[in-house]
C-alpha positions as CSV (number, residue, x, y, z in Angstrom):
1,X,102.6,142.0,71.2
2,X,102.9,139.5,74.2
3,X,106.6,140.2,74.0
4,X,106.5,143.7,73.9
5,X,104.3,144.0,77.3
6,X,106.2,140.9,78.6
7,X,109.2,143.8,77.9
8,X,107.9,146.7,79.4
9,X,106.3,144.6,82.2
10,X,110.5,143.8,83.1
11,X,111.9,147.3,82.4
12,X,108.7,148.8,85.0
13,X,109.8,145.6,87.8
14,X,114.0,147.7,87.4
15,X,112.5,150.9,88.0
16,X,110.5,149.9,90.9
17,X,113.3,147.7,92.2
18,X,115.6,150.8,91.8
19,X,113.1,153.2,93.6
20,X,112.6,151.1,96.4
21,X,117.0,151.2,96.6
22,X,117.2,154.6,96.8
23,X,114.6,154.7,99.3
24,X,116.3,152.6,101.5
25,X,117.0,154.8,104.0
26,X,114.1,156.1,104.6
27,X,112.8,152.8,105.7
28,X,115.0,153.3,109.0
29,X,117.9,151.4,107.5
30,X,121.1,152.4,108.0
31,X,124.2,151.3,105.6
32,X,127.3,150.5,107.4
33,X,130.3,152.7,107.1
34,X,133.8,151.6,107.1
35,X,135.5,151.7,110.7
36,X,138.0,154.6,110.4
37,X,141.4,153.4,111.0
38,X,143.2,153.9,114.5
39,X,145.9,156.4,114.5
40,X,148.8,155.2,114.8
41,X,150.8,155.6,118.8
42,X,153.9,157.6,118.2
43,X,156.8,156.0,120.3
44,X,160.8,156.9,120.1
45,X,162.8,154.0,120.9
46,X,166.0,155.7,123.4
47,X,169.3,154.5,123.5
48,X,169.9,151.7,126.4
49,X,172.1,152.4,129.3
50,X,174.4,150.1,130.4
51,X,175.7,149.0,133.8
52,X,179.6,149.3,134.6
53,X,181.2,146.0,134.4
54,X,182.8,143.6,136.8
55,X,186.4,143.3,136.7
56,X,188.2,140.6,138.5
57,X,192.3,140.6,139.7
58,X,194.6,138.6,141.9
59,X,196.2,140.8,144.8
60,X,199.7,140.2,146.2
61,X,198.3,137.5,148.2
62,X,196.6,136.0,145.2
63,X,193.2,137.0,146.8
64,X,190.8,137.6,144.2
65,X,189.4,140.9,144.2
66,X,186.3,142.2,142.4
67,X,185.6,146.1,141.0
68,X,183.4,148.1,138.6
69,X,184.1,150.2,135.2
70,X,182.4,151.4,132.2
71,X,181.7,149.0,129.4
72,X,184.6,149.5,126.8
73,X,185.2,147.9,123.1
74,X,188.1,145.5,124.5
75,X,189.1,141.9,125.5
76,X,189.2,140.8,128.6
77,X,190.1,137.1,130.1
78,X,188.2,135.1,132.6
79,X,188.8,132.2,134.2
80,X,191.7,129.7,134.8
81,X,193.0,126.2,132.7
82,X,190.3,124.6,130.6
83,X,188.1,126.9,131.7
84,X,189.5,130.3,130.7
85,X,187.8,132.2,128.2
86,X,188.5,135.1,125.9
87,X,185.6,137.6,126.9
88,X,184.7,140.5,124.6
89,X,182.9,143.6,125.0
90,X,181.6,146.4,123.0
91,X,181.1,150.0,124.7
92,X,178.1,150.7,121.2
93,X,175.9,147.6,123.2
94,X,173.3,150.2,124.5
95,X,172.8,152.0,121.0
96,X,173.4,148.4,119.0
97,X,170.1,147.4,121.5
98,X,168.1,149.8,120.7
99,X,168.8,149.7,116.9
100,X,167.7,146.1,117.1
101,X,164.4,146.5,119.2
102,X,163.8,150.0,117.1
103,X,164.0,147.7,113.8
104,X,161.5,144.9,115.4
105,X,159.2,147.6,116.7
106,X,158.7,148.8,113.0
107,X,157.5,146.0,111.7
108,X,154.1,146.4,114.0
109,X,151.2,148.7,111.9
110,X,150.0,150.1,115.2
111,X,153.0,151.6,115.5
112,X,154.6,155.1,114.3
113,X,158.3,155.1,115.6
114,X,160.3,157.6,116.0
115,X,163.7,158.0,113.6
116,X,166.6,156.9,115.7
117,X,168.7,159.0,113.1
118,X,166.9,162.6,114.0
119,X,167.2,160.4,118.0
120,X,171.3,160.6,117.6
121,X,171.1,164.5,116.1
122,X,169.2,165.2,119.6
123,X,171.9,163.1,121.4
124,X,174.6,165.2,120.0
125,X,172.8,168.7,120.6
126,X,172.8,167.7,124.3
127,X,176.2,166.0,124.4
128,X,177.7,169.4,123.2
129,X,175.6,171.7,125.6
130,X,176.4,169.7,128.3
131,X,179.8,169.5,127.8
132,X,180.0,173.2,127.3
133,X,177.9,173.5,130.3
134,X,179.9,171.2,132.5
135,X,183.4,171.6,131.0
136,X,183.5,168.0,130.7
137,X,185.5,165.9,127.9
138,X,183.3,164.1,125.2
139,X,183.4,160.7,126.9
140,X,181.9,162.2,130.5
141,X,179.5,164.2,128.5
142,X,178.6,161.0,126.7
143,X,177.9,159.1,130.0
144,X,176.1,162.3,131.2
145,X,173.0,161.1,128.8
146,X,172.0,158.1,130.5
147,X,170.8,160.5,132.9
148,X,168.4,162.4,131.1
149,X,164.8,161.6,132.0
150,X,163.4,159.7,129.5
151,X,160.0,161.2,129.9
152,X,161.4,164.8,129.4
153,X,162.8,163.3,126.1
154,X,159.9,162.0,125.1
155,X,158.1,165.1,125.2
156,X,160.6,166.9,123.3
157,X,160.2,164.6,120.2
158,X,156.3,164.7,120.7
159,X,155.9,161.2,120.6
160,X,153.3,159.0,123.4
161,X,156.0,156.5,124.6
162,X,159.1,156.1,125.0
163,X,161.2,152.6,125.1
164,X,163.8,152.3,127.8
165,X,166.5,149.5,128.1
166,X,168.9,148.7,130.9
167,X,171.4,146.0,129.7
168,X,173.2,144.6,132.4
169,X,175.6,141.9,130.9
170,X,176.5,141.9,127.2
171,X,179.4,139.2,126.7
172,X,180.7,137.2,123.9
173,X,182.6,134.3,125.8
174,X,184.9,132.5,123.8
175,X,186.9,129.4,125.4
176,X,190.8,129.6,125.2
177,X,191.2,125.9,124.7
178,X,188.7,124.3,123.1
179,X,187.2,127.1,121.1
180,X,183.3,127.3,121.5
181,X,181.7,130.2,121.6
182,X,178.7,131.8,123.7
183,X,177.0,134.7,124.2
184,X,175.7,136.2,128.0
185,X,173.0,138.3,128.0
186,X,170.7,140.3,130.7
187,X,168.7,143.2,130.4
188,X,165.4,144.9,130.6
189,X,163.0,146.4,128.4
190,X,160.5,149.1,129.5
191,X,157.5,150.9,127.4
192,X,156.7,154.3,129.4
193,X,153.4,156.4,128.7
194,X,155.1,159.8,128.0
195,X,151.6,161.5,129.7
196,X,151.2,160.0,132.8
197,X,154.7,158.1,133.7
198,X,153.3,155.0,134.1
199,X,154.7,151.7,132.8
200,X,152.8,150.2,129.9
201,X,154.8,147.2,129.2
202,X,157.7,145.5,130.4
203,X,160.0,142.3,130.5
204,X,163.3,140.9,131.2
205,X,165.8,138.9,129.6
206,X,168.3,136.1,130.6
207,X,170.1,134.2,128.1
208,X,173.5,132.3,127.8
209,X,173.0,131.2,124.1
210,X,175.9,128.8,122.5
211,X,177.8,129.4,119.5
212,X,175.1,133.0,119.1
213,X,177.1,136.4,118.7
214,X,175.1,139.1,121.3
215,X,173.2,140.8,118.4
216,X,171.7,137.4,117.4
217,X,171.1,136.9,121.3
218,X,169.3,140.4,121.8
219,X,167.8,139.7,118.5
220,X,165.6,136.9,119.1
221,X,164.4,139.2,122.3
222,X,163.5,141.9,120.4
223,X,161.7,139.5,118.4
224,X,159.5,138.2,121.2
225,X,159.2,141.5,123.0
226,X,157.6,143.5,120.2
227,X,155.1,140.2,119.7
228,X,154.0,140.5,123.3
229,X,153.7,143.9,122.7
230,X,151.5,143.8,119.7
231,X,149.5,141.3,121.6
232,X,148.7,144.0,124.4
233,X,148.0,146.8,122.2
234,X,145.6,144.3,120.8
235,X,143.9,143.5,124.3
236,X,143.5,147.2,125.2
């Protein structure tokens, strides 16, 4: 008997428990609801330009003269004795940049980035209308695209930013006589907000990195940029 009421004496102590549960909210309690997660910022990472190059040559009077031309897929030499050097250049650096960076950028969860493969169908469209429009041959319509406004591009894709690089040197330096190897970098890296214009984030690089081909050189930038990055979007 003293078991049975012990029973029902637990099974009424559940109910009540359960009652005052589902009452909860009527007490002026509030459960707390999941934050909803932030929606990703769409951003399209643009091919980087790059600045004509400086070429050096001796004159008849063996005056050393200095000029400018595009960036081409060639070897050049610099220098003189011991300290000549095979210098190589590649006229891809710009898109090679903004692979890298575009790659780096993905990694971040706050981020939704843009496919630079549906990027290079744009690039064509508007090399081939420009062209047409212009009469100009494939390599001036090519150089015609740094010129676009990266904004008005951004707009176009629908994304919020847009990432902008300007590489001014891009050098693998090899020396003639002893052999080691360097590579010479300097560029700049710019985050725009596609809306107002403004710069969100930006930063520089300088590097003269030994025995490092130029896509491990940019590499390691990209790495530290998008880091910095992801630490401001964290701030904000």
């Amino acid at each position: 008997m003293t078991r049975r009421i012990s029973f029902m004496v637990a099974v009424a102590s559940c109910l009540a428990l359960a009652s005052i549960a589902s009452a909860w909210p009527s007490f002026g309690f509030k459960r707390s609801k999941p934050e909803a997660p932030k929606e990703k910022i769409k951003i399209a990472v643009l091919d980087f330009s790059v600045a004509p190059r400086v070429v050096e040559r001796r004159d008849e009077r063996r005056r050393l003269v200095r000029s400018e031309k595009p960036v081409e897929t060639e070897k050049d030499v610099r220098g003189w004795w011991f300290g000549s050097n095979d210098v190589y250049y590649n006229a891809n650096i710009g898109r090679i940049a903004a692979d890298i960076f575009d790659e780096e950028l993905r990694k971040l969860p706050e981020l939704d980035v843009y496919s630079r493969q549906d990027l290079r169908v744009l690039y064509a469209e508007k090399k081939q209308k420009i062209a047409k429009k212009l009469k100009l041959d494939d390599k001036a319509a090519a150089a015609s695209l740094d010129r676009l406004d990266p904004l008005a591009i951004g707009r176009e894709l629908g994304v919020e930013k847009v990432v902008v690089g300007r590489i001014c040197d891009a050098e693998l330096r090899k020396n003639r006589t002893f052999g080691p190897f360097a590579s010479v970098t300097s560029f700049n890296v710019t985050v725009y907000d596609v809306k107002t214009g403004q710069v969100d984030f930006s930063q520089s690089y300088r590097g003269h990195d030994n025995f490092k081909s130029v896509y491990g050189n940019i590499e390691s930038r990209a790495m530290k940029f998008a880091r910095k990055y992801q630490q401001l979007l964290h701030a904000k």
